[in-house]
Backbone as JSON, one array per atom type, in Angstrom:
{
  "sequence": "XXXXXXXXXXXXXXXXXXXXXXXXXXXXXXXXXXXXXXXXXXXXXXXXXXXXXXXXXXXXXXXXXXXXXXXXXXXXXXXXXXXXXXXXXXXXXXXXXXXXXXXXXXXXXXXXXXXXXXXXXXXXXXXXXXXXXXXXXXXXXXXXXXXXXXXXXXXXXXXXXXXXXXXXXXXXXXXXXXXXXXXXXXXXXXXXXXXXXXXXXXXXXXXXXXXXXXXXXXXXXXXXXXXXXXXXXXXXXXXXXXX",
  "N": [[-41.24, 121.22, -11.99], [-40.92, 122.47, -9.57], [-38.73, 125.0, -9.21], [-35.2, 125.4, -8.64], [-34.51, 128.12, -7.93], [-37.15, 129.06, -7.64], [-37.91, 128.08, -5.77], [-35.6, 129.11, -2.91], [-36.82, 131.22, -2.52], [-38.31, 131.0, -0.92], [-40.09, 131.74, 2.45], [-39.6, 130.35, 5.76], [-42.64, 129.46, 6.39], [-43.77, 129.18, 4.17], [-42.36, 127.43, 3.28], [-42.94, 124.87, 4.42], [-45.5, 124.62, 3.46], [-44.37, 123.38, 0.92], [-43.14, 121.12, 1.88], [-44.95, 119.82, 2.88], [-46.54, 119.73, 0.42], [-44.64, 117.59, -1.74], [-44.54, 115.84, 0.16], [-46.87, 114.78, 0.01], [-48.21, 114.01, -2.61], [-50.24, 112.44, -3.79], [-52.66, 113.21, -3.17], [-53.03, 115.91, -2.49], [-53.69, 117.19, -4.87], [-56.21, 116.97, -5.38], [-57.47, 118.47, -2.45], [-58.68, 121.37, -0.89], [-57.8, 124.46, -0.84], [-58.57, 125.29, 2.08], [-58.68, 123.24, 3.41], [-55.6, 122.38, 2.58], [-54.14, 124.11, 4.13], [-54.58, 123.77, 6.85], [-53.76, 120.81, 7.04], [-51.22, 121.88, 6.62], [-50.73, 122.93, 8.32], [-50.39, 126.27, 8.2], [-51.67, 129.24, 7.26], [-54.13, 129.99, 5.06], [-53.44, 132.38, 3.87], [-50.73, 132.23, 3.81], [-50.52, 130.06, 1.99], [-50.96, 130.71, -0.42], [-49.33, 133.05, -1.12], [-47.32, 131.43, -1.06], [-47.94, 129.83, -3.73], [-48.41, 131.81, -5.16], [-45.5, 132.48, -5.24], [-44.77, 130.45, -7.13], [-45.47, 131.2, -9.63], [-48.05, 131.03, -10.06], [-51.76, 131.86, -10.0], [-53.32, 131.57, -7.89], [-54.6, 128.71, -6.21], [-56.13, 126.94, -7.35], [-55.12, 127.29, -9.85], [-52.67, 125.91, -9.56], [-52.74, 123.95, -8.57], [-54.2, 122.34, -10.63], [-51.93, 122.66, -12.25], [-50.1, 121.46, -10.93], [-50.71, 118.56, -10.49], [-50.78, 117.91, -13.63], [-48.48, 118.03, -13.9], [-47.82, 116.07, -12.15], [-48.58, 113.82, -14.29], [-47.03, 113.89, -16.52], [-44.81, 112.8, -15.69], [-44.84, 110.32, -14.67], [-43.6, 107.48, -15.05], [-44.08, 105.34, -17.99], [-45.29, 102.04, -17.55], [-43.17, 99.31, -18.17], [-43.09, 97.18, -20.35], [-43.16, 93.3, -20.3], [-42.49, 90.24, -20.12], [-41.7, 87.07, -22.27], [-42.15, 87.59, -24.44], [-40.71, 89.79, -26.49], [-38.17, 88.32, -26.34], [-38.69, 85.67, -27.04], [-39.28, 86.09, -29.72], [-37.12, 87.4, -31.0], [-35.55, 85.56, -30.64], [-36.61, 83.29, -32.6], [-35.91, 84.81, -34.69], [-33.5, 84.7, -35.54], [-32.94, 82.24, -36.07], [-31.7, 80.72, -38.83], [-30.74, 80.43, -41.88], [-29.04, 82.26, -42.95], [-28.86, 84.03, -40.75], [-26.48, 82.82, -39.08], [-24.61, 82.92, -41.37], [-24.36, 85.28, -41.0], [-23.27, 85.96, -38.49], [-20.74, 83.92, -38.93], [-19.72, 85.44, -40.91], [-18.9, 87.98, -40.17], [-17.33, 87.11, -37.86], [-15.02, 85.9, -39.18], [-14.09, 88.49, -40.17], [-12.71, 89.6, -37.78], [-11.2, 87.61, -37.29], [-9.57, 88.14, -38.84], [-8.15, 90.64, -37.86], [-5.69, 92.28, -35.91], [-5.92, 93.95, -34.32], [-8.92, 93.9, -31.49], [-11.12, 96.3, -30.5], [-13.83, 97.18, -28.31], [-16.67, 99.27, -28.29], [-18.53, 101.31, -26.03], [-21.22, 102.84, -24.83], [-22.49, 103.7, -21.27], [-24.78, 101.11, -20.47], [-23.74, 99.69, -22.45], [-21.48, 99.85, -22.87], [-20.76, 98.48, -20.7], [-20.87, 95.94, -21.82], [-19.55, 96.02, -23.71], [-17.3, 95.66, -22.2], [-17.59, 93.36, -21.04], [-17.46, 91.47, -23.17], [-15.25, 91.82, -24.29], [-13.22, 90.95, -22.97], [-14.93, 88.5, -22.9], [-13.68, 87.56, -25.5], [-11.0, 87.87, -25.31], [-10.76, 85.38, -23.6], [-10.98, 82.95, -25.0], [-9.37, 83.37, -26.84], [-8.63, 85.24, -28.28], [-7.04, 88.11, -27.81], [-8.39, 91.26, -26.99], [-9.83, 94.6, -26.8], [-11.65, 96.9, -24.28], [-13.37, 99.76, -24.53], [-14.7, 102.39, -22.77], [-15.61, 105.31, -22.64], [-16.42, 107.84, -24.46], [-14.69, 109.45, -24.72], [-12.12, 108.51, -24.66], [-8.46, 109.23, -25.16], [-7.49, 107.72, -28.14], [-4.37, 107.1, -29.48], [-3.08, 107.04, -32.58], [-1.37, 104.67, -33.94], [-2.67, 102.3, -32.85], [-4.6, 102.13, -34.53], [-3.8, 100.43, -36.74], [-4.27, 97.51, -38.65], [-6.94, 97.05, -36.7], [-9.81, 96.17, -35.67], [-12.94, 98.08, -35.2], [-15.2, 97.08, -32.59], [-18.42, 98.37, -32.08], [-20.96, 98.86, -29.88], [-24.48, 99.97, -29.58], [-27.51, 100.88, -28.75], [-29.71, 102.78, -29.31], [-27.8, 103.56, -32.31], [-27.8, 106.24, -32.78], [-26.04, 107.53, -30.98], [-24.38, 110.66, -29.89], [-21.17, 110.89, -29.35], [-20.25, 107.88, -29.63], [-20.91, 107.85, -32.67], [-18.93, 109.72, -33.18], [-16.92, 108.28, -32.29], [-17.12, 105.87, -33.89], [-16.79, 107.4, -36.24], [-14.0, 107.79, -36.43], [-12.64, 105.62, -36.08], [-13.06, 105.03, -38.87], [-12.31, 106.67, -40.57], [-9.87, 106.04, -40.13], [-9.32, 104.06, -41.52], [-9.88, 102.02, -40.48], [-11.97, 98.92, -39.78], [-15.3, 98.25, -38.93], [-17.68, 96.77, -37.01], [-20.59, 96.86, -36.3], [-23.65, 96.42, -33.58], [-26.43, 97.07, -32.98], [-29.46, 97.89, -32.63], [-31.07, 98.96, -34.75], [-30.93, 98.64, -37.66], [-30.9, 100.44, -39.51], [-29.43, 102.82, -38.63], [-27.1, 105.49, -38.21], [-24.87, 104.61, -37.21], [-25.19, 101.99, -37.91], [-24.9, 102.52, -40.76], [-22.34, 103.75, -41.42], [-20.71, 101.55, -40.31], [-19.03, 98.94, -41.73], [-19.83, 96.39, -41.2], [-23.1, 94.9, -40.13], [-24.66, 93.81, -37.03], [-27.93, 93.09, -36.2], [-30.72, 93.9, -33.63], [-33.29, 94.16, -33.42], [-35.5, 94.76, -31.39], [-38.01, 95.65, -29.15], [-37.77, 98.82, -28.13], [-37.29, 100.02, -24.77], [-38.32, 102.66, -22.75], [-38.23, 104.65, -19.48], [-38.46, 107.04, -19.45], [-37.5, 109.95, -21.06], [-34.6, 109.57, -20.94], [-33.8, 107.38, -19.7], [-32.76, 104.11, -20.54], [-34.31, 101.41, -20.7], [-33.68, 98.6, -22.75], [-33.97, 95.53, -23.02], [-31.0, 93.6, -23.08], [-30.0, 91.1, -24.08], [-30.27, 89.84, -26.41], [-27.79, 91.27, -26.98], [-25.7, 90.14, -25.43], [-25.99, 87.51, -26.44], [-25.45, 87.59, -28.94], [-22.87, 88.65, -28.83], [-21.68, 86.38, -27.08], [-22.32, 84.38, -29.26], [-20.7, 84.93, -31.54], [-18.05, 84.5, -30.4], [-18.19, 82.22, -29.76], [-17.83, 80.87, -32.33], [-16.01, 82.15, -33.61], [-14.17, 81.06, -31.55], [-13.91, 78.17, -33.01], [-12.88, 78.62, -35.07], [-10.35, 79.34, -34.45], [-9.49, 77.2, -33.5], [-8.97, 75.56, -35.7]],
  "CA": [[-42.17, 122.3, -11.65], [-40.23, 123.58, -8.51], [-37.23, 125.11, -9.64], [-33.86, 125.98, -7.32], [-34.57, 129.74, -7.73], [-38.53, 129.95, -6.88], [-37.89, 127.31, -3.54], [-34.76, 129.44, -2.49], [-37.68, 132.47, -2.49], [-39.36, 130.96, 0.08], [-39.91, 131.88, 4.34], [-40.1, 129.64, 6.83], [-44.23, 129.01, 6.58], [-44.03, 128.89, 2.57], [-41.85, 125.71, 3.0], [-44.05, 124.2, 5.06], [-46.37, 124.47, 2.45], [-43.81, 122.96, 0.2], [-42.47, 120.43, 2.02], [-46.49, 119.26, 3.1], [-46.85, 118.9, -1.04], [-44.13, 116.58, -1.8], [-44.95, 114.52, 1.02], [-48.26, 113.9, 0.06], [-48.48, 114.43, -3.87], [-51.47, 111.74, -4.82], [-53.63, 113.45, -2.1], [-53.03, 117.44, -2.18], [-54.46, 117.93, -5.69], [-57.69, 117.05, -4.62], [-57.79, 119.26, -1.19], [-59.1, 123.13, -0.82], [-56.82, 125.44, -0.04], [-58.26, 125.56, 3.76], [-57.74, 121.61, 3.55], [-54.44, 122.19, 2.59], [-53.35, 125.09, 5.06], [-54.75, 123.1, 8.14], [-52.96, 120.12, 7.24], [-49.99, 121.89, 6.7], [-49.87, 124.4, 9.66], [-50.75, 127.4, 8.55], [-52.42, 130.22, 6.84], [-54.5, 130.32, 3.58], [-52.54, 133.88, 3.25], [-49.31, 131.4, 3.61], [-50.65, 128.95, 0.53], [-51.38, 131.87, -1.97], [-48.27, 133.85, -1.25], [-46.15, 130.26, -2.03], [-48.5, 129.63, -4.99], [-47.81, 133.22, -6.4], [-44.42, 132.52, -5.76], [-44.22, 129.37, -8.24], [-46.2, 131.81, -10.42], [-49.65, 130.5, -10.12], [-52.63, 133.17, -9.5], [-53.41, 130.9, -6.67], [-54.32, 127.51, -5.36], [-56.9, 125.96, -7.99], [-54.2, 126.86, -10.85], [-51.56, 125.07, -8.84], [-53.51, 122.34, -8.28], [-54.16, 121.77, -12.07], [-50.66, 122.8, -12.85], [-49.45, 120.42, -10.31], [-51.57, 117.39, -10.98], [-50.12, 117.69, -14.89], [-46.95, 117.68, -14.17], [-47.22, 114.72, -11.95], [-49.27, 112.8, -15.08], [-46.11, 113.76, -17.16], [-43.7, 112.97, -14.8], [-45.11, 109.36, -14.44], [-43.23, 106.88, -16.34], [-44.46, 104.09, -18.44], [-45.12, 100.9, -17.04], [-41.59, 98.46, -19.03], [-43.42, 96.1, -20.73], [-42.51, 92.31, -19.4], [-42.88, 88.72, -20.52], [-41.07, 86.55, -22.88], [-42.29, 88.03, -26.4], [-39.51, 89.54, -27.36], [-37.15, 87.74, -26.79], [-38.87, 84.62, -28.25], [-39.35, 87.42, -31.22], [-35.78, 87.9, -31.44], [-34.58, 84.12, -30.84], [-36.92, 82.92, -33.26], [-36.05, 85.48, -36.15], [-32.43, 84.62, -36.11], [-33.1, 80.55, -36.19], [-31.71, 80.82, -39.91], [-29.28, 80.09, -42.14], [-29.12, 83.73, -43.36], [-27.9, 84.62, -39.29], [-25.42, 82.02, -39.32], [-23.96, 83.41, -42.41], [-24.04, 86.65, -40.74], [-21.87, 85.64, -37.64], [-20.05, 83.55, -39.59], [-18.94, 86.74, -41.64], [-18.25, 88.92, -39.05], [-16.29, 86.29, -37.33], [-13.71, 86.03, -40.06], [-13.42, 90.24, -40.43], [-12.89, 89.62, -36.66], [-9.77, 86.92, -37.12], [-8.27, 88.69, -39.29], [-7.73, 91.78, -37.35], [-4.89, 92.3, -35.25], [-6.47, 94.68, -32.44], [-9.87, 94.21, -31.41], [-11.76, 96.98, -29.35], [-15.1, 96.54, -28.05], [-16.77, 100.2, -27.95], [-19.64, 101.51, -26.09], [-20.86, 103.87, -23.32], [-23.25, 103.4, -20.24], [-24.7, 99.86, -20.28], [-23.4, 99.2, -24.07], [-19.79, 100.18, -22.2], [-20.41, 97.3, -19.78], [-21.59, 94.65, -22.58], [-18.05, 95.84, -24.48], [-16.0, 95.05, -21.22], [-17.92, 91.55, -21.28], [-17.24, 91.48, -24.67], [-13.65, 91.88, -24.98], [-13.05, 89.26, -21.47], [-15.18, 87.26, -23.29], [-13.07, 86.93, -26.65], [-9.5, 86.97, -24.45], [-10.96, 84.09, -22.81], [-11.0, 82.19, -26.22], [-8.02, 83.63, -27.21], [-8.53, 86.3, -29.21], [-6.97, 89.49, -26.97], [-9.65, 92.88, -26.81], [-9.72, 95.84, -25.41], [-13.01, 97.45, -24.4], [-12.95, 101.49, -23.9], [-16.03, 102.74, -22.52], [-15.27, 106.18, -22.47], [-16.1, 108.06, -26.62], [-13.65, 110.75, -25.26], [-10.96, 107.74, -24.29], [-7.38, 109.14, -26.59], [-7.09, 106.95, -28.86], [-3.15, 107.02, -30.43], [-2.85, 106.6, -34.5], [-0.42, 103.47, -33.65], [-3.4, 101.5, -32.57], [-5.73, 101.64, -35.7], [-2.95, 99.42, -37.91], [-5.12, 96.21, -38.72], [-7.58, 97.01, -35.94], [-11.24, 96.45, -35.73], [-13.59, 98.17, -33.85], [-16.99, 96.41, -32.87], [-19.63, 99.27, -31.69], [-22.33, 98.43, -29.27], [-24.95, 100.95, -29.11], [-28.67, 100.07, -28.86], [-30.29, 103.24, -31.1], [-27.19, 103.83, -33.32], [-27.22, 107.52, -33.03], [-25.42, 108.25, -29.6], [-23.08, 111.42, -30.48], [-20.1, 110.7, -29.01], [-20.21, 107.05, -30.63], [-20.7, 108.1, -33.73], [-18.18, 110.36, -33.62], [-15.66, 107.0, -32.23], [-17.04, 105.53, -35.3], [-15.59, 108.63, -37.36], [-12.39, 108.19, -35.71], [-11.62, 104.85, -36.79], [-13.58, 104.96, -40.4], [-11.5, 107.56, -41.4], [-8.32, 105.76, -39.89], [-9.21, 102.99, -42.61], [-10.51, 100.63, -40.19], [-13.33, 97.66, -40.22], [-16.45, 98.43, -37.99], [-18.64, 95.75, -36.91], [-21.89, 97.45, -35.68], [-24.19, 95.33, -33.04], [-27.19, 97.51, -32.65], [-31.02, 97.3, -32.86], [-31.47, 99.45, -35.51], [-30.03, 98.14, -39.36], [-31.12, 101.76, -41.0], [-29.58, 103.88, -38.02], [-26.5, 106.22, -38.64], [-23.86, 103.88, -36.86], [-25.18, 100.27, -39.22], [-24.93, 103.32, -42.0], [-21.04, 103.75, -40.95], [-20.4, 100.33, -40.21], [-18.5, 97.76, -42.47], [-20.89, 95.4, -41.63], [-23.88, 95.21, -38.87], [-25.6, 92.54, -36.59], [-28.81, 94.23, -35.7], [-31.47, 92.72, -33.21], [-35.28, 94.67, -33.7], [-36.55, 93.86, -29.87], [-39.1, 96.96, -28.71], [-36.43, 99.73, -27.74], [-37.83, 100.6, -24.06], [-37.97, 103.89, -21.99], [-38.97, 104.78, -18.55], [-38.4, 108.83, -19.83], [-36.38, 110.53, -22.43], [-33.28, 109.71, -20.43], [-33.39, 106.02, -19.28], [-33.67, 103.32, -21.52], [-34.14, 99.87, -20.15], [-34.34, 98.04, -23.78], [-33.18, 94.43, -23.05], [-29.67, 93.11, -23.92], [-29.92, 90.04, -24.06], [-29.57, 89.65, -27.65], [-26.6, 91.63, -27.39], [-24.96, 88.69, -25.35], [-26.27, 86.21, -27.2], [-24.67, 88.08, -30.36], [-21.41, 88.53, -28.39], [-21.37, 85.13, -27.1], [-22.42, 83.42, -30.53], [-19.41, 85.73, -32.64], [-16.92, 84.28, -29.46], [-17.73, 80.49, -29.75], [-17.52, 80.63, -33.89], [-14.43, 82.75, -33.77], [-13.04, 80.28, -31.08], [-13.98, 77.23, -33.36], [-12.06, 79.19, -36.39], [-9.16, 80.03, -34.1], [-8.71, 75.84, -33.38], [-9.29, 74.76, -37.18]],
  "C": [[-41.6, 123.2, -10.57], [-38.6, 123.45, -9.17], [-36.26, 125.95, -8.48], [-34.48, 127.28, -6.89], [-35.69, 129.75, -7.13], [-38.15, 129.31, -5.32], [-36.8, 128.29, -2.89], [-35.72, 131.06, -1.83], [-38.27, 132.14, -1.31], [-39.23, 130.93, 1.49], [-39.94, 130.36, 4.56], [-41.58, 128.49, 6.44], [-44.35, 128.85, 5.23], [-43.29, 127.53, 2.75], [-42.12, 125.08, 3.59], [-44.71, 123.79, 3.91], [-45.57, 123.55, 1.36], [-43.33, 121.42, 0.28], [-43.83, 119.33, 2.11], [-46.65, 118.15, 1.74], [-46.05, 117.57, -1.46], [-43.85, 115.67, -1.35], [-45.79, 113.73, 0.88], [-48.76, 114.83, -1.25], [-49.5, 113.67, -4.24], [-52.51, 112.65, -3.87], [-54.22, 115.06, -2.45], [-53.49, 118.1, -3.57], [-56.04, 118.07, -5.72], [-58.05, 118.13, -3.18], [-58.05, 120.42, -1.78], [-57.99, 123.75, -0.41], [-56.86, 125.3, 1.54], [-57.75, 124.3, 3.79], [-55.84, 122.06, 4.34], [-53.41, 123.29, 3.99], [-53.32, 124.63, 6.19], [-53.77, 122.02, 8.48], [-51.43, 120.29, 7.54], [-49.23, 122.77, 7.76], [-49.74, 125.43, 9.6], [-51.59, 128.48, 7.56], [-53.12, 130.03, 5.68], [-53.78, 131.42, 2.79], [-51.22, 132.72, 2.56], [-49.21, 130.73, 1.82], [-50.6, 129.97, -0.29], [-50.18, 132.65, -1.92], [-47.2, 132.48, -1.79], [-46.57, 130.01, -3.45], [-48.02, 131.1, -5.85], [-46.26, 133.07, -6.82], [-43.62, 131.23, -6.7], [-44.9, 129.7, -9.69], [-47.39, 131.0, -10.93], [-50.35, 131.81, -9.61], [-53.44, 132.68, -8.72], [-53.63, 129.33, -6.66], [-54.96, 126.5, -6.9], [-55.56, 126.12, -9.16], [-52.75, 126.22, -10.27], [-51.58, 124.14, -8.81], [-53.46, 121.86, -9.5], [-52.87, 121.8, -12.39], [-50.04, 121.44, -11.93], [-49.58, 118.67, -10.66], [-50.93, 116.53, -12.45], [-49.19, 117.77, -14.86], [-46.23, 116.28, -13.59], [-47.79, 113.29, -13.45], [-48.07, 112.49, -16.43], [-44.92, 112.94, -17.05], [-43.94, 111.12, -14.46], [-44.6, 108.37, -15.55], [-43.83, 105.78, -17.13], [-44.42, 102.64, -17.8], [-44.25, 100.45, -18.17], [-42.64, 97.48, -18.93], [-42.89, 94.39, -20.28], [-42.71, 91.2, -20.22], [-41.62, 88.67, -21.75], [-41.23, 86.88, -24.06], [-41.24, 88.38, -26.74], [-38.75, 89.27, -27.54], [-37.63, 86.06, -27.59], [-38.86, 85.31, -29.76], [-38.23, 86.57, -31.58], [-35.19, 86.38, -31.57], [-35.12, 83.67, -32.2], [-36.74, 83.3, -35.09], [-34.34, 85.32, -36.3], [-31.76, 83.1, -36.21], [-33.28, 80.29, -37.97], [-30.84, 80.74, -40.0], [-28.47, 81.73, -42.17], [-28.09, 84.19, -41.38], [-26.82, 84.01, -39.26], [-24.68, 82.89, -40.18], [-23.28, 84.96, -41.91], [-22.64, 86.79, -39.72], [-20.91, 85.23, -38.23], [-18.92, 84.12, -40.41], [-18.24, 88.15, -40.98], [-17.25, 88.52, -38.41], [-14.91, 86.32, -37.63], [-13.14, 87.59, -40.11], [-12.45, 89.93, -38.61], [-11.02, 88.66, -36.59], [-8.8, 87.57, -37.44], [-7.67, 90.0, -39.06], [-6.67, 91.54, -36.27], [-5.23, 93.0, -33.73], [-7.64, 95.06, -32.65], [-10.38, 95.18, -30.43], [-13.01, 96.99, -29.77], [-15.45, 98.65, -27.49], [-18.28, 100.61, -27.55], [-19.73, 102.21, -24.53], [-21.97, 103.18, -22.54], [-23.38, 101.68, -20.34], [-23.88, 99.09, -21.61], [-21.86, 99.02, -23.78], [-20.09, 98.95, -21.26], [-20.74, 96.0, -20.59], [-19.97, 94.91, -23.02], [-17.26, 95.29, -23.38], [-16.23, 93.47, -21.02], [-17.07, 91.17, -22.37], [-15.85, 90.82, -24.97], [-13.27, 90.9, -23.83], [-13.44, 87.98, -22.36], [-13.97, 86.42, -24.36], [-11.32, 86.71, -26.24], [-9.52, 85.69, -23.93], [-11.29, 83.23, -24.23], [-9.94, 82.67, -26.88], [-7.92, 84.58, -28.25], [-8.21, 88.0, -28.02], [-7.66, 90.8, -27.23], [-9.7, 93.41, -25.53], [-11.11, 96.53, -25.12], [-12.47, 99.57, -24.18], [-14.89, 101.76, -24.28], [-16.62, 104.2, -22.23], [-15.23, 107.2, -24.09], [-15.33, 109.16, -26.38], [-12.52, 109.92, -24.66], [-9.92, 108.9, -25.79], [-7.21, 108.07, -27.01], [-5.83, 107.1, -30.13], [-3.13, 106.1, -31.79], [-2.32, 104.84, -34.13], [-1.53, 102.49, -33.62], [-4.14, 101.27, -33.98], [-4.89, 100.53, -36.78], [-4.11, 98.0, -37.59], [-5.99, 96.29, -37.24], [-9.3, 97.3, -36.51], [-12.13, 96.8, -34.83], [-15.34, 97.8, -33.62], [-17.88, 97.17, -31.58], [-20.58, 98.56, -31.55], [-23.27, 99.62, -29.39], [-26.48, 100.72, -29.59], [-29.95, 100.83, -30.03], [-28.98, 103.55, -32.47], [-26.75, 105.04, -33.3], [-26.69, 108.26, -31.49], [-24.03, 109.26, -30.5], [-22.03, 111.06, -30.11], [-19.79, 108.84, -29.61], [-20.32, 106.98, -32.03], [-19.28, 108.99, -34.03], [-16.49, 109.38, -33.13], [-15.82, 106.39, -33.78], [-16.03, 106.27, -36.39], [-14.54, 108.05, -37.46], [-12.08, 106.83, -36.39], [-11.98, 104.63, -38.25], [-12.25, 105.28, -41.34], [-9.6, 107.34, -41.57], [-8.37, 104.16, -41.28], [-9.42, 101.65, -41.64], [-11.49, 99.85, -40.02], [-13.96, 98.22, -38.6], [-17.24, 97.64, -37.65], [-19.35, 96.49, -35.83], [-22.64, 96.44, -34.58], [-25.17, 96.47, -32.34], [-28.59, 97.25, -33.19], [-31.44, 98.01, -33.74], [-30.43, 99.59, -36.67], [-30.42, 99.71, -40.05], [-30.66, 103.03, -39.57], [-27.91, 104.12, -38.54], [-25.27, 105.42, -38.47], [-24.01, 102.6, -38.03], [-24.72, 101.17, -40.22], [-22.72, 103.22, -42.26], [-19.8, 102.83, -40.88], [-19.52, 99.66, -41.35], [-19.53, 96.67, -42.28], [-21.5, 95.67, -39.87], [-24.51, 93.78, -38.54], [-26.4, 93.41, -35.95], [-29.56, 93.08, -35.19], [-33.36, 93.18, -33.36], [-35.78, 94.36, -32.33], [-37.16, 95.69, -29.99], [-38.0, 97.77, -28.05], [-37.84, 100.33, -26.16], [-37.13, 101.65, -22.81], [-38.63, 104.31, -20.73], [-38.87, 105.93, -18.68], [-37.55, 108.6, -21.12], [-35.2, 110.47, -22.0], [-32.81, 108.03, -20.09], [-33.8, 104.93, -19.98], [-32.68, 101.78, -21.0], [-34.46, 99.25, -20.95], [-33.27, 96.54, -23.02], [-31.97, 94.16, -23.59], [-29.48, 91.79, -24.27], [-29.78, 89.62, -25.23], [-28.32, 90.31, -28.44], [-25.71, 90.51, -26.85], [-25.12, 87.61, -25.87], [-25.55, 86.48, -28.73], [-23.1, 87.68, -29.79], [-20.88, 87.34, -28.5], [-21.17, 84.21, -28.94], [-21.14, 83.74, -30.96], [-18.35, 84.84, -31.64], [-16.55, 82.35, -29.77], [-17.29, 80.59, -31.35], [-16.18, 80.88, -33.95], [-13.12, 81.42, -32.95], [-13.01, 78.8, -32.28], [-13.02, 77.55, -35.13], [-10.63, 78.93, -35.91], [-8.39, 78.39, -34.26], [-8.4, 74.88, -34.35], [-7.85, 76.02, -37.87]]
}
């Protein structure tokens, strides 16, 4: 609601007024204008000349305008407790999952260079990832970076196993591209089996938990069935590697 340009507009006694509000935002949509001018030190003229200048036609449409932007601006309480991950444990207590690791595992031996790909937290599950499966003896590289160069030389018998929790992050899809088109095996590990990356894939381990958001920018969906994927694919693979 306050943008660089209108605050940069403002005296002295207007940022008063400004600075008053975002000190004390549950409070100041309820007050009067005089309220608010007293508390804040000065004029009623003062309040209505800052209100014009955030283009309001004074105090009461400020107030409403203000009010709704904090009701927007308020994020979702993140759901809590053990449901879904009992969900999620309980729906892959099958043979059918087994089979699934099991099959991924093997694409997984028989590759020569594994990389583990994924950005923000999905980029710190791949750097697990690929530690994890060196530490069982299978050597991986993670790159957490979808504008890392990646040199031709590398895709020969390489597989790359994409983290990414909705599937359609651009710059992962467009790593996907990159090695599809180089003719190499994809192993997907996201929460959505019908999203553009499983579509892409060679084959997918998908997990269904409640995908959660505290905005349109931060998404705190659990991982925990991404390590439990990781892990599982790491012990099988190691129990392949010693047979």
């Amino acid at each position: 609601m306050f943008a660089h340009r209108d605050l940069s507009s403002l005296n002295d006694l207007e940022m008063q007024v400004y600075r008053f509000i975002i000190r004390h935002p549950d409070s100041v949509s309820y007050m009067t204008i005089r309220d608010l001018a007293t508390r804040a030190g000065v004029s009623t003229t003062t309040v209505l000349r800052f209100c014009r200048k955030m283009h309001c036609d004074g105090w009461s449409e400020f107030r409403i305008r203000f009010r709704l932007a904090q009701e927007q601006a308020t994020p979702p309480t993140a759901p809590s407790g053990p449901g879904a991950m009992l969900s999620f444990f309980k729906s892959i207590h099958n043979a059918e999952f087994e089979q699934q690791i099991a099959q991924a595992a093997q694409m997984i031996l028989q590759a020569d260079h594994i990389f583990f790909i994924g950005a923000g937290t999905s980029g710190s599950l791949g750097k697990y990832g690929a530690r994890f499966f060196s530490n069982i003896g299978k050597f991986s590289h993670h790159i957490d970076d979808p504008y890392y160069p990646v040199t031709p030389s590398v895709y020969t018998s390489a597989l790359a196993i994409i983290l990414s929790v909705s599937g359609e992050t651009e710059e992962i899809l467009r790593f996907a591209s990159q090695f599809s088109l180089s003719h190499c095996k994809i192993i997907a590990i996201t929460n959505h089996d019908s999203s553009s990356l499983a579509k892409m894939a060679d084959f997918t381990l998908s997990y269904h938990v409640p995908q959660t958001r505290l905005d349109d920018r931060v998404d705190i969906t659990t991982q925990v069935p991404v390590i439990y994927i990781i892990e599982t694919l790491g012990r099988t693979l190691a129990s392949m590697i010693s047979h």
